[in-house]
N, C-alpha and C positions, 0 to 999 in steps of 0.2 A: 573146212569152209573155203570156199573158193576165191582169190584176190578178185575186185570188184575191176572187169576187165574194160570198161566204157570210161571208167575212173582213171584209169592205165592211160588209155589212149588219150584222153582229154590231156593229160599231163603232156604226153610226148608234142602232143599238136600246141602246147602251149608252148614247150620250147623251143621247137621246132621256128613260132613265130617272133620269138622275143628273138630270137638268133638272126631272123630274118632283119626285123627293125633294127639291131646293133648294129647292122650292116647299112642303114640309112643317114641321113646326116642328122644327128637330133641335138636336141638343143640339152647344155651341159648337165641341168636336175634331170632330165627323161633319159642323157644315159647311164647316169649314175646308179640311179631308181631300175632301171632295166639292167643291169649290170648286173646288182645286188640280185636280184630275181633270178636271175641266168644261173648265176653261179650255187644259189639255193635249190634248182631245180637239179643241177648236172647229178648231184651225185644219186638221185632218186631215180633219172634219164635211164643213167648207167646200170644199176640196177635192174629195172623192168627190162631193158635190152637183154642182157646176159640173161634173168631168168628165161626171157620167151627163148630164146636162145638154145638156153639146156633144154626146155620141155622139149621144145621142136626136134635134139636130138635122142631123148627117152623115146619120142613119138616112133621115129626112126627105127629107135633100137626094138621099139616092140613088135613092130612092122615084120623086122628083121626075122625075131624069134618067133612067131606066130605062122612065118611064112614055110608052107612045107617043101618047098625046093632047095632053102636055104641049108648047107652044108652041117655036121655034126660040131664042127671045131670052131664055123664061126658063129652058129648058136651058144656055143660053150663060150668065146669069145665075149659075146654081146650080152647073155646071163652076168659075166663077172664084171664088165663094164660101170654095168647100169646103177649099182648102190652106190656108189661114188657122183652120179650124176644126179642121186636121188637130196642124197644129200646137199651138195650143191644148191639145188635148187630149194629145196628146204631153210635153207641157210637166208638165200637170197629174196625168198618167200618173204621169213621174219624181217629183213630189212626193211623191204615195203611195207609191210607194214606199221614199222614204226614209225615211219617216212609219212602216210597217209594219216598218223594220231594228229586233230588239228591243233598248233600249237598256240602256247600258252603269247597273247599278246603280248608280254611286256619280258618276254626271254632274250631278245636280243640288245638291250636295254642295259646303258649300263647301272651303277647302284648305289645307293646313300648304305652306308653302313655304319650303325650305331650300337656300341658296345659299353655298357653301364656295369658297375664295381655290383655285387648284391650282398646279400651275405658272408662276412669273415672281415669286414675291416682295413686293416693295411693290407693284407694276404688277398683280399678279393680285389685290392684295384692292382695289386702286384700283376695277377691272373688277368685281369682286364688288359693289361701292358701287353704280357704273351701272346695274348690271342690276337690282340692289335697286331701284332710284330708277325705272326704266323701269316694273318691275312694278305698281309703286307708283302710278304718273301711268295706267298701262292700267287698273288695277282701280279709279281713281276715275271714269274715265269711262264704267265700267260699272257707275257706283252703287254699287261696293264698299266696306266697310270693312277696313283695314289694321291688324293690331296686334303688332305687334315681342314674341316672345314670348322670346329669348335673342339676345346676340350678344358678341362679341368684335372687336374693332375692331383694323384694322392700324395700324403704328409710324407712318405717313405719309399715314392716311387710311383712308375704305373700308371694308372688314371682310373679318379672315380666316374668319369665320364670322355668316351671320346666319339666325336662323329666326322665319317671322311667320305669323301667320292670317290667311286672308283671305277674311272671312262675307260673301258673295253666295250668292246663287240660280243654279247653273249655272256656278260657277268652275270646279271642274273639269271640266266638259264642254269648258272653254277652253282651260284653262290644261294639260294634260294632256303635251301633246306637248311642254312645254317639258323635262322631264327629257331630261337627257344633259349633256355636257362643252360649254360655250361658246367660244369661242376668240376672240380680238383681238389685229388687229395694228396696232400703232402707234408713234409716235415717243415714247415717257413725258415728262414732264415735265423728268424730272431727267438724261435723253440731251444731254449738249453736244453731241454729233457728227450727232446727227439719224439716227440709226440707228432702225429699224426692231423694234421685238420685238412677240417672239411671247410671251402667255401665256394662263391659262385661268383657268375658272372652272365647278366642278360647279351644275346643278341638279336638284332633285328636288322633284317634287309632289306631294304626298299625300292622297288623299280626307280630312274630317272625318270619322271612324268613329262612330256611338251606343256607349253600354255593349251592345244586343241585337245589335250586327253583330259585336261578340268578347269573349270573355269574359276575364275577366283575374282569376286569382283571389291574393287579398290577400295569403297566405302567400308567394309567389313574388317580392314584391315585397322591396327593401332599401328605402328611403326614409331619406336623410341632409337633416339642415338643415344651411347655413352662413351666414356673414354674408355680405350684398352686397358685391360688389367694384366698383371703379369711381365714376364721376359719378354724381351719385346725391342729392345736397344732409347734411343735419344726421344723416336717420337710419340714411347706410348705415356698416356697418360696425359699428353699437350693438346691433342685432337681429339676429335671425336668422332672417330672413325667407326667404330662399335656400333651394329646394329639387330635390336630386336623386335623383331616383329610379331604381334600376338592376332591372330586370325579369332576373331569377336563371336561366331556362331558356333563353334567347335570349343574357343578356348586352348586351341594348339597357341604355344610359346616355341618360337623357333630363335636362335641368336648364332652372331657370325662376329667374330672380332680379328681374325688370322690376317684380315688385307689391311696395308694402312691407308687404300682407297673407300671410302663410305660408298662409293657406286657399286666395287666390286663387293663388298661385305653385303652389299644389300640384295645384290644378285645373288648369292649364294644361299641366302636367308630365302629369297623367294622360291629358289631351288629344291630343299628342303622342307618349305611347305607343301608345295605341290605336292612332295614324295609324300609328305604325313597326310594329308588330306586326304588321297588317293589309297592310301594303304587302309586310313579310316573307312570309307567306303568301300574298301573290296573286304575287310574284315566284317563289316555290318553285313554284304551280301554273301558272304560265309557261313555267317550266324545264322541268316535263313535260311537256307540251301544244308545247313549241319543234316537233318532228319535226310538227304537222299544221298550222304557222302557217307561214304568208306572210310575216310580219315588217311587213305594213300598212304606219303611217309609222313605220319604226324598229321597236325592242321597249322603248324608253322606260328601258333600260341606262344607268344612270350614268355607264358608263365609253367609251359612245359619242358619239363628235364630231360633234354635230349641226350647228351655225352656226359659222361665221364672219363679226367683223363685222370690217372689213377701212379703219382710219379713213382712212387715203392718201386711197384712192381710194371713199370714202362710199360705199360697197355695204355689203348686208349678205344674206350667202350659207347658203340651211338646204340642206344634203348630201344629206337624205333624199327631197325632192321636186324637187332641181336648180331651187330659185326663186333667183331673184338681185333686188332692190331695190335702187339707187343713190336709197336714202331713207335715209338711214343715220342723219341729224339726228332725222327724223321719227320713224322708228321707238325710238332710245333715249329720245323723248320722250312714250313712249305712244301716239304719237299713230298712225303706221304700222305697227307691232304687228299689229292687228287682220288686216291684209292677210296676214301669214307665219301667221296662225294660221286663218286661211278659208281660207285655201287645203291646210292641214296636215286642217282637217276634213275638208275634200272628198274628198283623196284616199282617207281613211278611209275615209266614205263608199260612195265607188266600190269600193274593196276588198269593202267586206261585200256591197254589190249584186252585184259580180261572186260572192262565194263562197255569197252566198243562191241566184243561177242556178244557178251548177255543182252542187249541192247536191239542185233540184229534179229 
């Protein structure tokens, strides 16, 4: 199937004029915004260049060998040349095309990440802790910021609940397919017999939403203050800084008590709305849309068992794409992450490539 070559050109003519306008005097948001654009477009640019590039020298080479005045040695030449160029271009083919899948609006977006204790007790908010602490160590090696916007902490460790923000450029384009049910099996600490348990631990990823991506109107909202609870130093417990906000048509409960400003608590409270509102809504427009989806990698279902990380035997197993890692150290330390989650794109990836063909 042939790259859509008027799609091609339109791309180059677009950068072509955003290059041009950089080059004008523009007022600071137009060239930020233009910037941004530039610099998403270059590597796609570079791309369609070098493919047209190689064809134009295949074109050559066939020229070459077709031609009967052309010499025996440098046909034999241009014969051994050309598979290397075929490839190439094949290579560079599949980039545009992934290039041209259109993307997912809220990928560049950074992410509310909520991770909940489930099954097992002390041992599931222990695991709730790990997975916290794993997120944590992957998104600073991706230049992320981390900031703990609520949580609740287990009797022995951990947390039965924890929810944080995490401002990058393209978190959720990452972090995405980590929503579903986690699972761990292992010896606990506090097992004398060296038994084996099983327990779990929810995640859920939520795009950063703007006020223009949902609107939320103010009557709808209850907003209560209370006093901090917890460690906290002199001022908690004096103020009332603590804010929960319960959105009246949904029945979403969202609560922030981490700042010991009520402004900035309530900002973050609002923040988190948004992302649950948003998520509600793109979840309902899922549920109808179910009967013409594939299910890609998963449906990103809370209440589906994606991983197991398995400590006996240091593997660590995602169910949706049958990958297995006996990296198990590396990955709870950020560090091997990366690999369960390239590989989790890919497949998406090829999903939509394949449902873009079937389609044309």
């Amino acid at each position: 199937m042939q790259l859509p070559q008027q799609k091609l050109d339109a791309l180059l003519d677009r950068h072509a004029m955003v290059e041009g306008e950089l080059a004008t005097n523009l007022a600071p948001e137009a060239y930020v915004k233009l910037s941004r654009e530039f610099a998403e477009l270059n590597p796609v640019v570079d791309a369609i260049k070098a493919y047209r590039a190689v064809a134009d020298e295949i074109e050559d080479l066939n020229a070459l060998i077709v031609d009967a005045s052309t010499e025996a040695e440098m046909r034999r030449l241009a014969e051994a040349e050309k598979p290397a160029l075929q490839a190439r271009r094949e290579k560079l083919e599949h980039e545009i095309r992934l290039a041209l899948i259109p993307k997912d609006a809220m990928d560049e977006r950074s992410v509310i990440l909520e991770i909940r204790a489930g099954t097992g007790g002390d041992e599931a908010a222990l695991f709730a802790g790990d997975l916290f602490r794993m997120y944590e160590r992957y998104a600073a090696k991706q230049g992320w910021k981390v900031e703990t916007l609520s949580m609740s902490e287990g009797t022995k460790g951990g947390f039965k609940e924890i929810v944080a923000q995490i401002q990058g450029r393209g978190a959720y384009a990452k972090l995405k397919f980590e929503s579903g049910v986690h699972r761990v099996q292992r010896v606990p600490d506090t097992e004398a017999s060296g038994r084996i348990h099983t327990s779990a631990a929810t995640v859920a990823v939520l795009p950063e939403v703007e006020d223009v991506d949902i609107d939320i109107n103010e009557n709808d909202l209850k907003i209560d203050t209370m006093r901090a609870g917890g460690a906290g130093g002199q001022h908690v417990n004096k103020t009332e800084s603590a804010i929960r906000i319960t959105h009246i048509p949904s029945g979403i409960v969202v609560a922030v008590q981490e700042e010991r400003s009520q402004h900035k608590n309530r900002a973050k409270a609002m923040t988190m709305l948004r992302a649950k509102l948003y998520d509600a809504e793109k979840t309902k427009r899922d549920a109808e849309r179910a009967a013409d989806r594939r299910g890609q990698v998963g449906s990103g279902d809370r209440s589906e068992r994606i991983r197991t990380y398995n400590f006996p035997q240091g593997r660590v197993s995602d169910h949706r794409i049958n990958l297995t890692l006996y990296k198990l150290p590396q990955v709870m330390e950020g560090e091997a992450l990366n690999e369960i989650i390239d590989a989790l794109v890919a497949e998406h990836q090829a999903e939509l490539l394949a449902s873009e063909s079937a389609a044309q």
